[in-house]
C-alpha positions in Angstrom: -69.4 -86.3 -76.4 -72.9 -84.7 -75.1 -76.0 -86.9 -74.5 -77.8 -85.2 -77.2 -74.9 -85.7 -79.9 -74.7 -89.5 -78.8 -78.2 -90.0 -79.2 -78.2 -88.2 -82.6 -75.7 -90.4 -84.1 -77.2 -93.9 -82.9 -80.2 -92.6 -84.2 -78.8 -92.0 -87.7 -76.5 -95.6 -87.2 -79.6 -97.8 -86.1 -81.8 -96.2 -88.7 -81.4 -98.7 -91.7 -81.1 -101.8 -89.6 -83.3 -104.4 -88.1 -83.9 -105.1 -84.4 -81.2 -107.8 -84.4 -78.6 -105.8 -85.7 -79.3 -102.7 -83.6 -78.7 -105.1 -80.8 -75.3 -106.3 -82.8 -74.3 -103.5 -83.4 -74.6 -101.7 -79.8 -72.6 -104.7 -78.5 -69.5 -104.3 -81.1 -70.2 -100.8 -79.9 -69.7 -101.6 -76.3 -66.5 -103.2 -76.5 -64.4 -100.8 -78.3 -66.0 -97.8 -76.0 -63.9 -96.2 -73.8 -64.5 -97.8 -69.9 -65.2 -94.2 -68.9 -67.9 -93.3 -71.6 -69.3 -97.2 -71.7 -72.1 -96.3 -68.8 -73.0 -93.4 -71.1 -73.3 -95.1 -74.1 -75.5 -97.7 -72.3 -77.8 -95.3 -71.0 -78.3 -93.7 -74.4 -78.0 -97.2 -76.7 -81.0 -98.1 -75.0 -83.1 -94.6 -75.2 -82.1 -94.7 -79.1 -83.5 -97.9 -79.4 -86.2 -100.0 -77.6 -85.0 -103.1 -78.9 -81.5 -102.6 -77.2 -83.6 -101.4 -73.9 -85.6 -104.1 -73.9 -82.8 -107.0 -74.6 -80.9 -105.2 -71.6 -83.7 -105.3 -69.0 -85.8 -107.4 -70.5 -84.3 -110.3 -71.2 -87.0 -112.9 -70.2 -89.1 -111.5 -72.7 -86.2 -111.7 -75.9 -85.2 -115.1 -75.7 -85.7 -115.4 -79.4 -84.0 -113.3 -81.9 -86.8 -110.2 -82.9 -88.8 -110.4 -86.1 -88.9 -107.8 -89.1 -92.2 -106.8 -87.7 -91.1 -106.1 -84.5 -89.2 -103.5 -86.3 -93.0 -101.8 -87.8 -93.7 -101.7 -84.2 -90.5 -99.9 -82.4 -91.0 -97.3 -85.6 -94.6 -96.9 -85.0 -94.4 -95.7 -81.4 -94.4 -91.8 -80.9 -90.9 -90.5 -79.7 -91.4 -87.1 -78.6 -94.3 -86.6 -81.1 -97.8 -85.9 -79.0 -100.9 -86.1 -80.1 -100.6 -89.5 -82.9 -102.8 -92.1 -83.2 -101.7 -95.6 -84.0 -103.1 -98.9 -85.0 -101.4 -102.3 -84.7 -103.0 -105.0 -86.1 -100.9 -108.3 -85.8 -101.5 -112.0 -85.4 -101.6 -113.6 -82.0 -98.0 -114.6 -80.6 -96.2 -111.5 -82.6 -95.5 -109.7 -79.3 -97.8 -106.6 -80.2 -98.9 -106.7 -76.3 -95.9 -107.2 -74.7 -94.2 -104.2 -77.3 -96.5 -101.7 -76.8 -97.8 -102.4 -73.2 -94.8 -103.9 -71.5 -91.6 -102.9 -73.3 -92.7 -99.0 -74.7 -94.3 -98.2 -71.0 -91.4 -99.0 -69.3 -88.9 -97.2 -71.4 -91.2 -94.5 -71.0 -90.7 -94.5 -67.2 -87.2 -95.3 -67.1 -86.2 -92.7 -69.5 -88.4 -89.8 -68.2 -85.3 -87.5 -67.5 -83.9 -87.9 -71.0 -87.0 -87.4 -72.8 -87.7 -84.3 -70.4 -84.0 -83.5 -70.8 -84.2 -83.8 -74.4 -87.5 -81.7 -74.8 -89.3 -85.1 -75.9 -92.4 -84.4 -73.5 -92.7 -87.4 -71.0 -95.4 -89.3 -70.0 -97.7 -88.6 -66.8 -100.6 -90.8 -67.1 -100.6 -94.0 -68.6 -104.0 -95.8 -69.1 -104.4 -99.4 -70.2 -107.0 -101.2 -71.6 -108.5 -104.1 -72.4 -111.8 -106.2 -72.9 -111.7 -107.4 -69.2 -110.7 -105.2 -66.2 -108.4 -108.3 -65.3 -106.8 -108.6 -68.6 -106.0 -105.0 -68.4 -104.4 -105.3 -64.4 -102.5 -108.1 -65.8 -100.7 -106.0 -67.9 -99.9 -103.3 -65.3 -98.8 -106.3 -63.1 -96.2 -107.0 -66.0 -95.0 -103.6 -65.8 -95.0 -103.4 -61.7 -93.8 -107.1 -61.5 -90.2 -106.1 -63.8 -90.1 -103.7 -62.1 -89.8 -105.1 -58.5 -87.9 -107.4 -59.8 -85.3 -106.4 -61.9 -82.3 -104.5 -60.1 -81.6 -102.5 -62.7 -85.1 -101.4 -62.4 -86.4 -101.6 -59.0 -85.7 -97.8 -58.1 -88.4 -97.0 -59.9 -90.9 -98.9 -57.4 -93.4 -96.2 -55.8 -94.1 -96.3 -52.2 -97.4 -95.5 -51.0 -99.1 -95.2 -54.4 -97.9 -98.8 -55.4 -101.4 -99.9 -55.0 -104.1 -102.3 -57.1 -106.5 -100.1 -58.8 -104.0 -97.0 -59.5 -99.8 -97.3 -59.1 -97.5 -94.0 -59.5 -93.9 -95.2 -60.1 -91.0 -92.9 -58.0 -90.9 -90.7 -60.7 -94.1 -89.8 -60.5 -95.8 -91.4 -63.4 -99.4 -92.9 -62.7 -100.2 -96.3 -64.2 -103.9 -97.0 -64.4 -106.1 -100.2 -65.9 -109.4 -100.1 -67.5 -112.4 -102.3 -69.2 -113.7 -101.6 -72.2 -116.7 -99.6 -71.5 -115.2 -98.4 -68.0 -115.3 -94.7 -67.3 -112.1 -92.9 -68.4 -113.6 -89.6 -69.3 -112.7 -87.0 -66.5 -110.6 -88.7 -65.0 -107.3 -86.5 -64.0 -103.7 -86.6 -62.5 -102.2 -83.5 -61.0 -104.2 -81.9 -63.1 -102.9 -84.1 -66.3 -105.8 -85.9 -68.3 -103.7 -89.5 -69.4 -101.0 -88.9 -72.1 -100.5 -92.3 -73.2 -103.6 -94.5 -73.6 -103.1 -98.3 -74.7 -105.9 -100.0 -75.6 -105.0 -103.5 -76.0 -107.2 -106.4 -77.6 -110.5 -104.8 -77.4 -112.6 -106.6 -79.5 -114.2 -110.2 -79.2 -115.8 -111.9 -81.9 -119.1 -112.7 -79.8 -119.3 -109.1 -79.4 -118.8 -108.1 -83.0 -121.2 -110.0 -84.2 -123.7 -108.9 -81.8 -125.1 -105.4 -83.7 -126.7 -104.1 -80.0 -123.1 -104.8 -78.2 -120.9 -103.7 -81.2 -123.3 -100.2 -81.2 -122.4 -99.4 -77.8 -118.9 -100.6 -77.7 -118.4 -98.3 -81.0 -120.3 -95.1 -79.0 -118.2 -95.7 -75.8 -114.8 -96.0 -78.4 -115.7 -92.7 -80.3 -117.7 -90.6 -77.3 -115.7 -91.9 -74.5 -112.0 -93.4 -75.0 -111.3 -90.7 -77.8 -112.1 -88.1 -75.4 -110.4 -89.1 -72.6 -107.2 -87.3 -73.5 -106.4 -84.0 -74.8 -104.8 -83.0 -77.9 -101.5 -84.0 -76.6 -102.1 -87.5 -75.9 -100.7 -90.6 -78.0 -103.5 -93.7 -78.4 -101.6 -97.1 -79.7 -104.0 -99.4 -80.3 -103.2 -103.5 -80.5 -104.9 -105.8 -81.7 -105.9 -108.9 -84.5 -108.3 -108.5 -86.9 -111.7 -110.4 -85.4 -114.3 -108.7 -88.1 -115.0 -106.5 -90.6 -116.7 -104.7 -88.2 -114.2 -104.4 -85.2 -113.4 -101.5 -83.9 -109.7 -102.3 -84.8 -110.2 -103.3 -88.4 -112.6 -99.8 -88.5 -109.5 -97.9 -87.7 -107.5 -99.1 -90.9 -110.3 -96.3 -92.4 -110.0 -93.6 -90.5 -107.3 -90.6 -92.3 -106.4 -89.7 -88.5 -104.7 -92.7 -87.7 -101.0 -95.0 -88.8 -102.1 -98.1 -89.6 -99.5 -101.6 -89.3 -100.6 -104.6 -90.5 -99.0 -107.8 -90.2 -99.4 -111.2 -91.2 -97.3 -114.4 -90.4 -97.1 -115.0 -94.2 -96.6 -111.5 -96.4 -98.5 -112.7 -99.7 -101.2 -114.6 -98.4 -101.5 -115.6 -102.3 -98.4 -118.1 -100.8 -100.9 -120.2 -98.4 -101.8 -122.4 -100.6 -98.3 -123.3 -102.3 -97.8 -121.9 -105.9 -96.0 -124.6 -107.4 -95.9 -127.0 -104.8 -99.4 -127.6 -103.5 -99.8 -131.2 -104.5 -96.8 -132.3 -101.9 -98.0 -130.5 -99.7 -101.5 -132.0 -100.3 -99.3 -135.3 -99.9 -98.3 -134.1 -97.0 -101.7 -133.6 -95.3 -102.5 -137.0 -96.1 -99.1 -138.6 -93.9 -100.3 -135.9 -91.1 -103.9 -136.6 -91.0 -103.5 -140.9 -90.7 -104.3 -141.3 -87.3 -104.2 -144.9 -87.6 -100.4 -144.9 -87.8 -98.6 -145.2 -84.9 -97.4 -141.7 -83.5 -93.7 -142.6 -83.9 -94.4 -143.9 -87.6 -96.5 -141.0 -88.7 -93.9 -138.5 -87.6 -91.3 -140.3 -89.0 -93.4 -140.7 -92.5 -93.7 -136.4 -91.8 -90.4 -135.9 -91.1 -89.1 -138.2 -93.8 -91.3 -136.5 -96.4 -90.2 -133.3 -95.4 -86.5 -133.6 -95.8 -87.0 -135.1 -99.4 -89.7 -132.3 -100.4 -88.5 -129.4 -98.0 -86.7 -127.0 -101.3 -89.5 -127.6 -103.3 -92.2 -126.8 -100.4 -90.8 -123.9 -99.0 -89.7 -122.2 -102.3 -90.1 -118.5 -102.0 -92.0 -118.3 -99.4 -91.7 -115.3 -97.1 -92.2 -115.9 -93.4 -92.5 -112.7 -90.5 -90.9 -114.2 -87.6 -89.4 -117.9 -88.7 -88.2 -118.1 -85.0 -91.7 -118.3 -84.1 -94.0 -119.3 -87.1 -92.4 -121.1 -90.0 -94.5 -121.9 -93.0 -94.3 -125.7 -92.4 -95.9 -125.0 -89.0 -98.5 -122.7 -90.2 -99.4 -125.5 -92.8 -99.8 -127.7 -89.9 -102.0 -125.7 -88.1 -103.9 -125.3 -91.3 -104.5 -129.2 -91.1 -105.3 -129.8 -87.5 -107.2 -126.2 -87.0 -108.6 -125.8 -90.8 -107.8 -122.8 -92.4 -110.0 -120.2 -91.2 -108.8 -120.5 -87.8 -105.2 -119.8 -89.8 -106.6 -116.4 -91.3 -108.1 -115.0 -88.2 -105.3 -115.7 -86.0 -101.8 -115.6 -87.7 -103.2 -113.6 -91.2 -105.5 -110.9 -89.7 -108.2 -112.0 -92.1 -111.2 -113.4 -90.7 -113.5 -116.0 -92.1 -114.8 -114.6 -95.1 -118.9 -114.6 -94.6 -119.1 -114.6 -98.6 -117.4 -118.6 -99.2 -118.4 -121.4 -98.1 -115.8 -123.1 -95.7 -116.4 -126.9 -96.3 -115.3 -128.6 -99.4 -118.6 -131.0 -99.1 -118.1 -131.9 -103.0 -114.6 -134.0 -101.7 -115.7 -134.5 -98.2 -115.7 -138.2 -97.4 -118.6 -140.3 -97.7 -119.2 -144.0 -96.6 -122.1 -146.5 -97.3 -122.7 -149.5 -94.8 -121.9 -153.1 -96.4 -121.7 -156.1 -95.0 -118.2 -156.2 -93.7 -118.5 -152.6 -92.9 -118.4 -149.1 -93.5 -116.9 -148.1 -97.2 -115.1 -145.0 -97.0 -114.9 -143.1 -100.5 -111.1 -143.7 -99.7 -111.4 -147.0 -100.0 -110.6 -148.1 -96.3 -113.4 -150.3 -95.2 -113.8 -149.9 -91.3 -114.4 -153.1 -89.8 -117.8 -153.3 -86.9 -115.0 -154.4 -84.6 -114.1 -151.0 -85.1 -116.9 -148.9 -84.0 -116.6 -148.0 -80.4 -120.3 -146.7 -80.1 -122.3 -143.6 -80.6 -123.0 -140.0 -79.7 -126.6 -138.5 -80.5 -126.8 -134.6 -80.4 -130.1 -132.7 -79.9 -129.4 -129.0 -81.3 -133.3 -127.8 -80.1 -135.3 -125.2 -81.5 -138.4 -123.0 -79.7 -141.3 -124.5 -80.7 -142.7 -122.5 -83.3 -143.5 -124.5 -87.2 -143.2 -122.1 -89.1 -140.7 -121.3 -91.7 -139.2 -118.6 -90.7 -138.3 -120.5 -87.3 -134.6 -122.6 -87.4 -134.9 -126.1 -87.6 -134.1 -128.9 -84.7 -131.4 -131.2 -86.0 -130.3 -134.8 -84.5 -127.2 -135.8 -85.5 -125.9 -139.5 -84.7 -122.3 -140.2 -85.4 -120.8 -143.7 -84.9 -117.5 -143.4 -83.5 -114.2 -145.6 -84.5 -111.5 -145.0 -82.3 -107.8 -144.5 -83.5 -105.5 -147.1 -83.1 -103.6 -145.1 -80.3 -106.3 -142.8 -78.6 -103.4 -140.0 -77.8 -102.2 -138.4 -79.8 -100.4 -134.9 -78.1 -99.7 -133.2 -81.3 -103.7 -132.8 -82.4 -106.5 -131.2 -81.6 -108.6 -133.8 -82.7 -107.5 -136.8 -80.9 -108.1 -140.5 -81.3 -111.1 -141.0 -83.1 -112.8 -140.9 -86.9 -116.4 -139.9 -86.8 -119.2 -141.4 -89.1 -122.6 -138.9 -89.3 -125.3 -142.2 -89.8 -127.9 -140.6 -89.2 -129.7 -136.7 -89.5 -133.2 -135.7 -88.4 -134.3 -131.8 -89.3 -137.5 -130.6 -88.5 -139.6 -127.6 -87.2 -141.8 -128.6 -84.5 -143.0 -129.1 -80.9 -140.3 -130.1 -78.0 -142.3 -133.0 -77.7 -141.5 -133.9 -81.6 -138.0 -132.8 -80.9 -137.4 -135.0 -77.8 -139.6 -138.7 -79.5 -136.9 -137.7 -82.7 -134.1 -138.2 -80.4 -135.2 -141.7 -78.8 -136.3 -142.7 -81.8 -132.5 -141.8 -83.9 -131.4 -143.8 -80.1 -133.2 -146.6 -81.1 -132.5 -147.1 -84.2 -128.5 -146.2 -84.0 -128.5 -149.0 -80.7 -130.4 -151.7 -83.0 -127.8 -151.1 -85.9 -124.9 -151.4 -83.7 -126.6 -154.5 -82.2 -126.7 -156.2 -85.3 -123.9 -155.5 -86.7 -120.6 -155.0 -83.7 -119.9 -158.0 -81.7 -117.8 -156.1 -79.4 -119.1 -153.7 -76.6 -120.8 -150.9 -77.7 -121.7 -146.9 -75.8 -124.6 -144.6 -77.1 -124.7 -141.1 -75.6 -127.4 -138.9 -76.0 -126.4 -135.5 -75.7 -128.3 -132.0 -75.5 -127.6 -128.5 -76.0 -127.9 -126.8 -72.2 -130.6 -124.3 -71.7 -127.7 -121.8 -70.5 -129.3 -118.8 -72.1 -132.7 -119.1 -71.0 -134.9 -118.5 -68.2 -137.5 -120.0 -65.6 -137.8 -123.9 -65.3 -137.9 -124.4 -69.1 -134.8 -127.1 -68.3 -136.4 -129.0 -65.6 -139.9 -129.0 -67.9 -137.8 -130.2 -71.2 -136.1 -133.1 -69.0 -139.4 -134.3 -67.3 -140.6 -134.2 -71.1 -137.7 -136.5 -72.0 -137.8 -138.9 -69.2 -141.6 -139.5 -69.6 -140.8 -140.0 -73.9 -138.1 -142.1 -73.1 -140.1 -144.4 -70.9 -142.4 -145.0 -73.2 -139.9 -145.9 -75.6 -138.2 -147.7 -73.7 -134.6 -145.7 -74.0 -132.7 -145.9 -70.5 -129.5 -143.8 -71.4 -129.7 -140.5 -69.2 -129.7 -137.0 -71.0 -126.4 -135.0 -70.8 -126.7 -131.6 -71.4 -123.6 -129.8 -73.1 -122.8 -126.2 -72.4 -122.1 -124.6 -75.4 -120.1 -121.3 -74.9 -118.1 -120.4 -78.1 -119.8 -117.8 -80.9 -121.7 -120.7 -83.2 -120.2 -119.7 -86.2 -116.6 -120.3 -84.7 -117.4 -123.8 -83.6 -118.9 -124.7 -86.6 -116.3 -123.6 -88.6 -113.7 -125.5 -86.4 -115.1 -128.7 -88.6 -112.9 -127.8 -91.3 -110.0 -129.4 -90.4 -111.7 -132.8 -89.7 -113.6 -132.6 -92.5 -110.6 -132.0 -95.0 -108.3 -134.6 -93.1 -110.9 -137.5 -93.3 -111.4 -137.7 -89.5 -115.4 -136.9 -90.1 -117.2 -138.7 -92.9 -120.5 -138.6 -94.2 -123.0 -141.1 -94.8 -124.0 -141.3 -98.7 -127.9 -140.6 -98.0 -128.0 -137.8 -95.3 -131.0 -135.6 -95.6 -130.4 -133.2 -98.8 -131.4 -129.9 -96.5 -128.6 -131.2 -94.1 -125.7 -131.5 -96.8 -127.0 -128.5 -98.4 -126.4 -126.1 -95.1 -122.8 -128.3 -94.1 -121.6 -127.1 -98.3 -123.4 -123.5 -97.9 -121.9 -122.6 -94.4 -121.8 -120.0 -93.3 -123.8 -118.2 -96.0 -126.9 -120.4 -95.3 -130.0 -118.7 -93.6 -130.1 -121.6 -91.0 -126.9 -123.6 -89.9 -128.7 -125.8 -87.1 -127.6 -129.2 -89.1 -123.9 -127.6 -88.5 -124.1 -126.8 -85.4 -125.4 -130.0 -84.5 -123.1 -131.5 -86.0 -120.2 -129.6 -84.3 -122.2 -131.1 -81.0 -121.9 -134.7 -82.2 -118.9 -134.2 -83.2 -117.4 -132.7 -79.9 -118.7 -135.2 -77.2 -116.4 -138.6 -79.5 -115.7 -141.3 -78.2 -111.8 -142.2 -78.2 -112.1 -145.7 -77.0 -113.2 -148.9 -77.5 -115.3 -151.0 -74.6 -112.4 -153.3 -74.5 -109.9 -150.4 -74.0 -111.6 -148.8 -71.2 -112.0 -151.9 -69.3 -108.5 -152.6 -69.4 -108.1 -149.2 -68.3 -110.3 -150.0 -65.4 -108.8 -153.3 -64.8 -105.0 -151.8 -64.7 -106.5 -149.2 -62.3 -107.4 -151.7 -59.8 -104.8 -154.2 -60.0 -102.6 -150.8 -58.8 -105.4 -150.4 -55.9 -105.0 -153.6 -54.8 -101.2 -153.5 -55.0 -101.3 -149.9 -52.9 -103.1 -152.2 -50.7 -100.5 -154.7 -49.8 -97.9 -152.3 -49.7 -99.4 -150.9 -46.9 -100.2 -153.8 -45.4 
């Protein structure tokens, strides 16, 4: 049987069938195969399907079985067509990277004769790129390092082009990385302008939602990536949907190019639970009780699960259940709050038009004598209460209204009863927002605020705890600024809080996420409980917590986030222990040696 006629009729036979059973099936294959004809089959098995390639060479890469989207993906790829324009658009983890810039380039190399033998046009130039120079050289270090590796691949190692910047495999293809916004136009091979360009998570939300950033990232897209080909070149774009203004999401529009979109659940109609939401709301409540030992809580989870688990995961449809089931995604949910869940695993980012926070069944607290009163009707003890962090989110210094406000945000901290906890993201501790000051005024106003929400969160602790007690103050750092502006706000602070009398040091807190990212991150310890608010917070403050993100100013928030990221995870009593179990093993070292 001819190469051609093989490769014909695997084509027709893998056709219908998933990744899996193309694998399956080349294997039953394999066996019955002549010995003399098995090399053959091999060779073209794998040139028929990428899966089968990538499962023979590959195998580090396939330990789990492939997913039905992995399928979109192999289909998506140009074989032997020139000139296509894809668009992958896929939550993080699918394997949309390691497909299309790992798996797809090196078939490409490997196979050159057969798709040159077979009239398939093969690659010269392959350019890769990504939203760093290094992200992009790690992805031609994948390719180089499999291949210097790998026996079965390692004669196709160049010699004295195997370089950093620019590598040309012994078949004479040239593998090249890039930055977004790097010069590409021009550029040549032997002649060959690149015939396979990967650009490969381009997009970052602080750049989205920058207009002056997104402008010229779009220009240098349109005027510079798009015309660094010629009409034969293929462009597979990967990617997750960051924005409704990404580049990637743009490219669903555009009549030129093949759009795949996947999501970890198909009908996102199914993440909140049809018929079965209430035990899964059950469910939340067992996951998000710190206060149970680790072991009991995920015995409770587990327990639950295995009464409940038919009726929670009825008809649900799940992309990769080797990788994301629906139970995990529902954990996520509750640990990472649910629009961290759409942007990364449902290519649907937070929707600007709704609210996130469900203030209206938030938990509140008022302050009695035994106590703090939770709406839930747990009463934490003063015992309880580990201390206090104090965050200054400042503003310029500008009064009038169409400048944001300065927020202070005090929350009393009351550790969990185990302060690890290796399965959250919020460890060890259940916040209490006490007290909120908002105001548009001078630094100096700004900075006597702060002492004076010190003084009185120390005094009510004094009162009240009879343990040992830690208030923080805490700062937002003047990272984006210029000049002495730091060194002039702490002098101001240090003079203020002499005069108050406050002798806690300032800490300044570098704050390097995009704000609306970290303030949405409160979601999930606002649903589970873990953040509670006092019953007579300043109205302006609750109002821009329930109208987040659609609020013209969200420095209450984003105070808030500040507060609620510097927590305290231990009581007094706990960290002395600590201290006093770390020198009783200091002193023991010691008379060892001795």
């Amino acid at each position: 049987m001819e190469k051609w006629d093989l490769f014909t009729r695997l084509n027709d036979l893998f056709a219908p069938m998933d990744c899996n059973q193309q694998v399956e099936t080349y294997r039953a294959l394999l066996e019955d195969w002549p010995d003399k004809q098995k090399p053959m089959l091999t060779e073209i098995a794998g040139f028929a399907s990428i899966a089968v390639f990538a499962k023979m060479h590959l195998s580090d890469y396939t330990r789990l079985p492939f997913g039905v989207h992995h399928k979109a993906f192999f289909e998506a790829i140009p074989r032997g067509e020139r000139g296509q324009k894809v668009n992958i658009l896929a939550p993080r983890g699918s394997g949309k990277s390691t497909v299309i810039t790992v798996f797809y380039p090196l078939h490409c190399i490997y196979y050159k004769y057969l798709y040159d033998q077979f009239g398939m046009e093969s690659e010269k130039y392959i350019l890769i790129l990504s939203r760093s120079y290094g992200n992009a050289m790690d992805r031609i270090k994948d390719i180089k390092s499999e291949i210097e590796m790998r026996r079965s691949l390692q004669h196709l190692k160049g010699d004295d082009t195997w370089g950093e910047m620019r590598s040309v495999t012994a078949n004479d293809i040239l593998l090249v990385p890039q930055s977004r916004g790097g010069k590409v136009r021009g550029s040549l091979y032997k002649g060959y302008r690149p015939s396979l360009v990967l650009p490969d998570d381009l997009d970052d939300i602080d750049s989205i939602r920058n207009p002056n950033t997104l402008q010229k990232d779009e220009d240098w897209f349109n005027s510079d990536l798009m015309e660094c080909g010629d009409a034969d070149t293929n462009f597979i774009c990967v990617d997750t949907v960051k924005g409704e203004r990404a580049i990637a999401n743009q490219l669903r529009y555009r009549p030129a190019w093949r759009n795949i979109f996947i999501q970890a659940i198909p009908n996102p109609d199914q993440l909140v639970h049809p018929d079965a939401e209430h035990l899964w709301q059950e469910y939340r409540k067992i996951y998000a009780n710190t206060a149970l030992e680790p072991q009991e809580r995920s015995a409770q989870m587990e327990g639950f699960w295995t009464e409940h688990e038919n009726e929670m995961n009825a008809g649900v449809e799940e992309t990769w259940r080797e990788k994301w089931t629906y139970r995990s995604l529902r954990e996520k949910e509750f640990d990472q709050g649910r629009a961290a869940i759409l942007r990364e695993y449902q290519n649907h980012p937070v929707d600007r038009e709704l609210a996130i926070f469900d203030m209206e069944n938030a938990v509140r607290f008022t302050v009695e004598n035994d106590g703090l009163l939770r709406t839930d009707d747990r009463l934490v003890r003063w015992e309880r209460l580990s201390g206090a962090t104090i965050f200054l989110d400042w503003a310029g210094i500008k009064e009038s209204l169409d400048n944001c406000f300065a927020a202070v945000v005090a929350i009393l901290w009351e550790p969990a009863y185990k302060s690890s906890y290796s399965d959250m993201q919020t460890p060890g501790a259940y916040g209490y927002v006490h007290q909120v000051w908002m105001e548009r005024g001078s630094r100096g106003k700004q900075i006597e605020a702060l002492c004076d929400v010190y003084r009185n969160v120390y005094d009510f602790l004094a009162l009240r705890s009879r343990a040992q007690f830690n208030v923080h103050l805490f700062c937002e750092d003047f990272v984006d600024t210029t000049g002495d502006q730091k060194e002039n706000f702490l002098r101001h602070y240090e003079s203020i809080s002499l005069a108050k009398e406050i002798s806690p040091p300032l800490q300044f807190l570098p704050r390097q996420r995009n704000k609306e990212e970290r303030i949405a991150s409160l979601e999930a310890p606002i649903e589970n409980g873990w953040l509670a608010f006092h019953k007579e917070l300043p109205k302006i403050f609750i109002d821009q917590m329930r109208e987040f993100p659609l609020c013209d100013f969200n420095d209450g928030p984003d105070s808030c986030e500040g507060a609620w990221s510097c927590k305290i995870t231990e009581t007094e009593n706990e960290r002395q222990a600590k201290r006093d179990r770390a020198n009783q093993r200091v002193r023991d070292s010691q008379l060892l040696k001795f």
